[in-house]
C-alpha positions in Angstrom: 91.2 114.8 97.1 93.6 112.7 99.7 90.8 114.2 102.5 88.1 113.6 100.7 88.7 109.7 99.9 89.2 109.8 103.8 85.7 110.8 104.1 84.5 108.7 101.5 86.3 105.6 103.7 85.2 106.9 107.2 81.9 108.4 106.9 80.8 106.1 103.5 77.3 107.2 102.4 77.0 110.6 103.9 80.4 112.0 102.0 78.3 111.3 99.2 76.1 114.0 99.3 79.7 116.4 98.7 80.7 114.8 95.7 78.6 118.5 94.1 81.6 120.2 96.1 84.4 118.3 95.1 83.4 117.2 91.1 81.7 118.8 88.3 77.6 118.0 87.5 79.9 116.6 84.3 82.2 114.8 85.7 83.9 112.7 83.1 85.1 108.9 85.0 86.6 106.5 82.9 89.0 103.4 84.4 89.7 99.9 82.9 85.8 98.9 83.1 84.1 102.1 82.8 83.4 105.2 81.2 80.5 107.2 82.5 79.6 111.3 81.8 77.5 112.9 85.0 77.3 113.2 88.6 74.4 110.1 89.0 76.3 107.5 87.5 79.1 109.1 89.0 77.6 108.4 92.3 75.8 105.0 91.5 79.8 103.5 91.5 80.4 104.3 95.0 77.2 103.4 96.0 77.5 99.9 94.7 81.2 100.2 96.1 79.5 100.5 99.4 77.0 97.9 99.4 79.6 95.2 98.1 82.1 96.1 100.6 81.7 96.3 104.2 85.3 98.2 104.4 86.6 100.7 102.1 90.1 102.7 102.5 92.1 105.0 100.9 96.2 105.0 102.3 99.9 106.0 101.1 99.0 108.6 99.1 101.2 110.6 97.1 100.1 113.4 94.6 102.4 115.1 91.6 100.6 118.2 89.7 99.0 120.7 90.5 95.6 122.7 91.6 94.6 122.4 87.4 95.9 118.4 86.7 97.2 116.3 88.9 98.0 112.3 89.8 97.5 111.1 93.2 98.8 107.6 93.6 97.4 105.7 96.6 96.6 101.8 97.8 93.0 101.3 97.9 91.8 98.4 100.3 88.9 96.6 100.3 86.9 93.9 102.0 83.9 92.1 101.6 81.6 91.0 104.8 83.0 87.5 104.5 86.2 87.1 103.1 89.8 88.2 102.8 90.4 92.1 101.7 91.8 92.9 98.5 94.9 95.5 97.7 95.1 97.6 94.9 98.0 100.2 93.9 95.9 103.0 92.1 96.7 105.7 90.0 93.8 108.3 89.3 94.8 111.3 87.4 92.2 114.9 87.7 91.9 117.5 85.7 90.1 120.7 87.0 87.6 122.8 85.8 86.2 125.8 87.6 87.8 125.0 91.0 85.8 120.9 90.7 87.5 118.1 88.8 86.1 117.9 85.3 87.7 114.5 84.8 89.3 111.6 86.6 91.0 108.6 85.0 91.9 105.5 87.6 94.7 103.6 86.5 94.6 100.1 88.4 95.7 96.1 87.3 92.3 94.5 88.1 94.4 90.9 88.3 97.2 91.5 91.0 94.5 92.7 93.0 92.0 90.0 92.6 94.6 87.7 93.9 96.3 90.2 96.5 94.9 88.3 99.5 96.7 84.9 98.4 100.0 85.0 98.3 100.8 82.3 96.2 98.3 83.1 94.1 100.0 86.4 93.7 103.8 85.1 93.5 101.9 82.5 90.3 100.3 85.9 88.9 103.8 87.9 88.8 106.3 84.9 87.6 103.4 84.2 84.7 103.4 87.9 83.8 107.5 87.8 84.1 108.2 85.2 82.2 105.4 85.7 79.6 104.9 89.6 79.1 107.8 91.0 80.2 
């Protein structure tokens, strides 16, 4: 997975057409926004991931599990043509099904990352969670 997100952040479109080798026709993608069954609206996601951002990358990873369910932690950056980039810690956990994964959950907090690339902003963010929710 860790290689392929490489591929999917270096050679964009074109790693695309291996999602078939990688994930099941089936594939199950739910996250805090979405929930989606199949490979096409599977693949519409990072296609409208690529067209809204001109740079994409996948770094730090770090994977517990194994080759049937696993979680692979990782930073995800992205950035828009004009603009700052944006930062978010992820969390996607796989389960496999006949040598593909069958299912992947991301994990993410939407809010820290919409204000990642203002620090301030992100310092108001974490003492209003602090001193409200935790």
């Amino acid at each position: 997975m860790q290689a392929f997100y490489r591929d999917l952040a270096h050679d964009r479109e074109v790693a695309l057409d291996r999602l078939g080798e990688v994930f099941t026709d089936d594939i199950h993608f739910r996250d805090p926004f979405r929930d989606t069954r199949g490979m096409a609206p599977f693949r519409v996601l990072f296609e409208r991931m690529f067209k809204q951002y001109k740079e994409v990358d996948f770094v730090d990873f770090r994977c517990i599990g194994d080759d049937q369910a696993f979680t692979l932690t990782y930073t995800m950056r992205l950035r828009m043509a004009v603009g700052p980039s944006f930062e978010t810690t992820m969390a996607s956990v796989f389960r496999a099904r006949d040598g593909k994964m069958g299912e992947l959950v991301d994990y993410y907090d939407f809010t820290s990352a919409l204000v990642s690339p203002v620090g301030v902003a992100l310092a108001a963010y974490r003492w209003v969670a602090n001193t409200f929710f935790l």
